[in-house]
C-alpha positions in Angstrom: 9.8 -18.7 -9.1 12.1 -18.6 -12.5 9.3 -20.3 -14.5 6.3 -17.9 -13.3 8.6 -14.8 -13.9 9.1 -16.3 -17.6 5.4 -16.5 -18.0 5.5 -12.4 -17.7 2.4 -12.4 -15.1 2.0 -8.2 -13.7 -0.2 -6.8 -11.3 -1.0 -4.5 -13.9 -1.7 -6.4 -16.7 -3.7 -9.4 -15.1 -4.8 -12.3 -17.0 -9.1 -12.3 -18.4 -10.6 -14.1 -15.4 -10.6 -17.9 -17.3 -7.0 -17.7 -17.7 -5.9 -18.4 -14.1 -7.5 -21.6 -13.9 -6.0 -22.8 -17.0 -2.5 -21.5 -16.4 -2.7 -23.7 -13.0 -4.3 -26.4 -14.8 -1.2 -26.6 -17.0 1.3 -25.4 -15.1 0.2 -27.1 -11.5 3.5 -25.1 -9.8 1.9 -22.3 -9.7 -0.6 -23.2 -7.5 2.8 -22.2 -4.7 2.0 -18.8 -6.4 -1.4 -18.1 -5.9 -3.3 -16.1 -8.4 -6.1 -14.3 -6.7 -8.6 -11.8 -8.1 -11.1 -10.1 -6.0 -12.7 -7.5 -7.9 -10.5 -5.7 -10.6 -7.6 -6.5 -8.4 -5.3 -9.4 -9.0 -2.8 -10.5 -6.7 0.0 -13.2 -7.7 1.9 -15.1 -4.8 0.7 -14.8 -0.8 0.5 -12.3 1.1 -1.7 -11.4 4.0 -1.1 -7.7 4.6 -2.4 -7.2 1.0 -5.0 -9.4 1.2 -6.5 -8.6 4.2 -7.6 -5.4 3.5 -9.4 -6.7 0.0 -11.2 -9.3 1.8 -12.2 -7.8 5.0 
């Protein structure tokens, strides 16, 4: 999505682990783009071949 590109979320660079729920409290788009963090790993948007392996 435009919008969440402009927000300048990376893989490599992911947010302190409050910041997700307040970017998706006040910008409720992105809940379409998931932002899930399991461990150190963050992972922004679906998808279940990288998932799968980080959740068993």
């Amino acid at each position: 999505h435009p919008r969440a590109r402009s927000m300048s979320l990376s893989r490599n660079d992911p947010p302190p682990s409050d910041e997700p729920v307040r970017l998706v409290l006040e910008t409720p788009y992105l809940i379409r783009r998931a932002i899930i963090r399991i461990g150190e790993r963050t992972l922004f948007g679906f998808n279940q071949r990288e998932l799968e392996p980080l959740i068993g």
